[in-house]
N, CA and C of each residue as an Amber inpcrd file, in Angstrom:
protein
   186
  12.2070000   9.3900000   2.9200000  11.3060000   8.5720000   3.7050000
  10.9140000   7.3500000   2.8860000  10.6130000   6.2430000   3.8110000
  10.6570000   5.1950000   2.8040000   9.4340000   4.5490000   2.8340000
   8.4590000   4.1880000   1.2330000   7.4440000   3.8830000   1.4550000
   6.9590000   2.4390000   1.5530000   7.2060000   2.5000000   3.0460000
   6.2840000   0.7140000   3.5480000   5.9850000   1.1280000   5.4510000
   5.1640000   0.5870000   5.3530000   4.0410000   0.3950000   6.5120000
   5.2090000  -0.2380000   7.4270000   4.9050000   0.7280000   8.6650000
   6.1730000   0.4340000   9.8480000   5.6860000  -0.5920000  10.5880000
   4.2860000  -0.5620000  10.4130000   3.5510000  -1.6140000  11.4260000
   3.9050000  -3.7010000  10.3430000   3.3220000  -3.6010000   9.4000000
   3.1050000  -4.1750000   9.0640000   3.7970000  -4.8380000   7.1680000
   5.0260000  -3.6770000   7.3380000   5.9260000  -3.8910000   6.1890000
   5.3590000  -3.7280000   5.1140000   3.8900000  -3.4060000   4.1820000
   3.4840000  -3.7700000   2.9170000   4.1820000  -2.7120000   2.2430000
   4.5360000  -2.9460000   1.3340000   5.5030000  -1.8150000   0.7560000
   4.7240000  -1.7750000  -1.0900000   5.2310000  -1.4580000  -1.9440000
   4.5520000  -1.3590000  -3.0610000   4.5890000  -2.3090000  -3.5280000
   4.0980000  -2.3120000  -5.1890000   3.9840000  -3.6680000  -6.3810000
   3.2670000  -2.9080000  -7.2320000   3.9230000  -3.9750000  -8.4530000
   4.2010000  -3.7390000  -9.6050000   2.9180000  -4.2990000 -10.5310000
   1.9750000  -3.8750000 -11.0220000   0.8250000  -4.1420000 -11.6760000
   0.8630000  -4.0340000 -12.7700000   0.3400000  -4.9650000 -13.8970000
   0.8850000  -5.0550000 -15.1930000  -0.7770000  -4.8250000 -16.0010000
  -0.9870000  -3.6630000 -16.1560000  -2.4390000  -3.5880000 -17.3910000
  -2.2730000  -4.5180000 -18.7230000  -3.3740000  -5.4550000 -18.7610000
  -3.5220000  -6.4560000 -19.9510000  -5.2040000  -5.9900000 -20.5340000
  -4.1970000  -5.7690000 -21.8620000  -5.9870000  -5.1110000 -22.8290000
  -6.0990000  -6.1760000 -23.8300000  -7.3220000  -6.7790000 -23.9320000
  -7.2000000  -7.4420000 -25.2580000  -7.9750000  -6.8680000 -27.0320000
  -6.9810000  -7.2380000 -27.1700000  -6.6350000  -6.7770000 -28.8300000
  -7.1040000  -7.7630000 -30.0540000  -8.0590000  -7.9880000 -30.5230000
  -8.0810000  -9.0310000 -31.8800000  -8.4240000 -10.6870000 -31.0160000
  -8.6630000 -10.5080000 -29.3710000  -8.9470000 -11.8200000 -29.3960000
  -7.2870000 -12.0190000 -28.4970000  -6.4900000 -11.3000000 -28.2850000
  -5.3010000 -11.7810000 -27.8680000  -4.9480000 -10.9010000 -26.5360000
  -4.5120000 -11.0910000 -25.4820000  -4.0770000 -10.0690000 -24.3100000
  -2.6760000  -8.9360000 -24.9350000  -2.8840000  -7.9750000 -24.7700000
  -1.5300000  -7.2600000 -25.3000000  -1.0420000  -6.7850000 -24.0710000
  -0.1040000  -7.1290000 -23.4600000   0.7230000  -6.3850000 -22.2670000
   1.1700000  -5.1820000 -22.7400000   0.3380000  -3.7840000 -21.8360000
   0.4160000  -2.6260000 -22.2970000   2.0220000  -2.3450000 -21.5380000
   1.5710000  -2.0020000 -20.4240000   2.5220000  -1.3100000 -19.2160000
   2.2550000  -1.6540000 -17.8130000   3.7050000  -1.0840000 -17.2960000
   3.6930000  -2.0210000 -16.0780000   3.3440000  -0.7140000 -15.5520000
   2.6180000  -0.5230000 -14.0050000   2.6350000   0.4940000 -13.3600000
   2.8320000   0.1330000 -11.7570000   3.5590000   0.9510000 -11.1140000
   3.7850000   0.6080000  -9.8760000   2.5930000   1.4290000  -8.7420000
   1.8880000   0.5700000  -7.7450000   0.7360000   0.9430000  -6.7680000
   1.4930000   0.7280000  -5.6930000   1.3380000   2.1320000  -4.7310000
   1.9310000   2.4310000  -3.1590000   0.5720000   2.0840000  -2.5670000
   1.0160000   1.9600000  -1.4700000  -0.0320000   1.3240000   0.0910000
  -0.6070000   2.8800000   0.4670000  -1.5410000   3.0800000   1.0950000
  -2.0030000   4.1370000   1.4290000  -1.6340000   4.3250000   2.9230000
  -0.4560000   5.5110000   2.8230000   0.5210000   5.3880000   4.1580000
  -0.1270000   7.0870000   4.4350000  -0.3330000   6.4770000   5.9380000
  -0.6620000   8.0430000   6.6920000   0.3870000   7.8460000   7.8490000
   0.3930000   9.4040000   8.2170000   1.1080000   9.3000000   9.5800000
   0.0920000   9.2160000  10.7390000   0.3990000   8.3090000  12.1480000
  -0.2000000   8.0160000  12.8840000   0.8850000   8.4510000  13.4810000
  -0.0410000   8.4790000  15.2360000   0.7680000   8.5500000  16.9230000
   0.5080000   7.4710000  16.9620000   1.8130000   6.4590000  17.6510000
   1.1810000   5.2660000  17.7060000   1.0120000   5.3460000  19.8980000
   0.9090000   4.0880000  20.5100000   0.7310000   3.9610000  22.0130000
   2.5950000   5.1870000  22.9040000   3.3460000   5.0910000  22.4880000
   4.6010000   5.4030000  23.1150000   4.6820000   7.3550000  22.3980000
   3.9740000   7.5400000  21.9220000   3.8670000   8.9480000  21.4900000
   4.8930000   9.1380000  20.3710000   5.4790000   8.0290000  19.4570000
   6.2200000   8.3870000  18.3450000   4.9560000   8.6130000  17.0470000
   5.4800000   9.2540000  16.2680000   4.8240000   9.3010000  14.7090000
   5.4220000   8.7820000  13.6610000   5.1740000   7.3350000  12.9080000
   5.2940000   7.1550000  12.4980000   3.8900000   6.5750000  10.9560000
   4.7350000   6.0790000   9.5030000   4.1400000   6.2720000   8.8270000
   3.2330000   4.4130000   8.5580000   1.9720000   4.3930000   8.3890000
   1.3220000   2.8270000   9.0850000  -0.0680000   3.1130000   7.6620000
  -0.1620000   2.3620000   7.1190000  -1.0510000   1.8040000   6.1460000
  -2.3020000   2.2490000   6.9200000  -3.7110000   2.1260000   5.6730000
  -4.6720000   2.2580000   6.4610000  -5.0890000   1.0380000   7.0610000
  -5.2400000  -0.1880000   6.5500000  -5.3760000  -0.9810000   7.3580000
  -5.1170000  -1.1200000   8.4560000  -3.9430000  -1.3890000   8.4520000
  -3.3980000  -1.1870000   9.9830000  -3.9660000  -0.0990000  11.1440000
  -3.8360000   0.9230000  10.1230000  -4.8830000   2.3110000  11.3260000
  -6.8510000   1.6830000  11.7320000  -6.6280000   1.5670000  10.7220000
  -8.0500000   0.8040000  10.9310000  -8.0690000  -0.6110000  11.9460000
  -7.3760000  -1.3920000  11.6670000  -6.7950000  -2.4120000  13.0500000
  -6.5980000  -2.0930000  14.3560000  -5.9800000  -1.0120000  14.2160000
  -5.1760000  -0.4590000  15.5410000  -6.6830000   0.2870000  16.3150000
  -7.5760000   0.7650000  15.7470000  -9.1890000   1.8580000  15.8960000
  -9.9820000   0.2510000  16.3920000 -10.0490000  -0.9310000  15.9720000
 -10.8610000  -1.9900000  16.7590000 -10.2370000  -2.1510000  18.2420000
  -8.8060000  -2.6560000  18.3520000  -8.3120000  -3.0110000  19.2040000
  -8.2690000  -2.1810000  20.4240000  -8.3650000  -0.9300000  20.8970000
  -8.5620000  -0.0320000  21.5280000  -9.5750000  -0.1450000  22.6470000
């Protein structure tokens, strides 16, 4: 299953922790952050997997 938002495509990224050391930034490590994907019913009765935003979008519009 693949992780990005069916509604709205956001898919992951790559976040880089910077600590500083002596006065200087030291690039520790990179770490990768996923979207917070739930499964929803969307209007046509499929289930698919949709960010919270989007669920939260979809809960005004109603």
């Amino acid at each position: 299953m693949s992780r990005r938002c069916t509604i709205c495509g956001k898919k992951s990224m790559v976040a880089v922790t910077r600590k500083k050391l002596r006065g200087n930034y030291n690039p520790t490590s990179k770490k990768r952050k996923y979207p917070n994907l739930q499964w929803v019913h969307i209007a046509n009765g499929k289930r698919v997997k949709a960010c919270a935003k989007c669920i939260k979008t979809m809960g005004k519009t109603k």
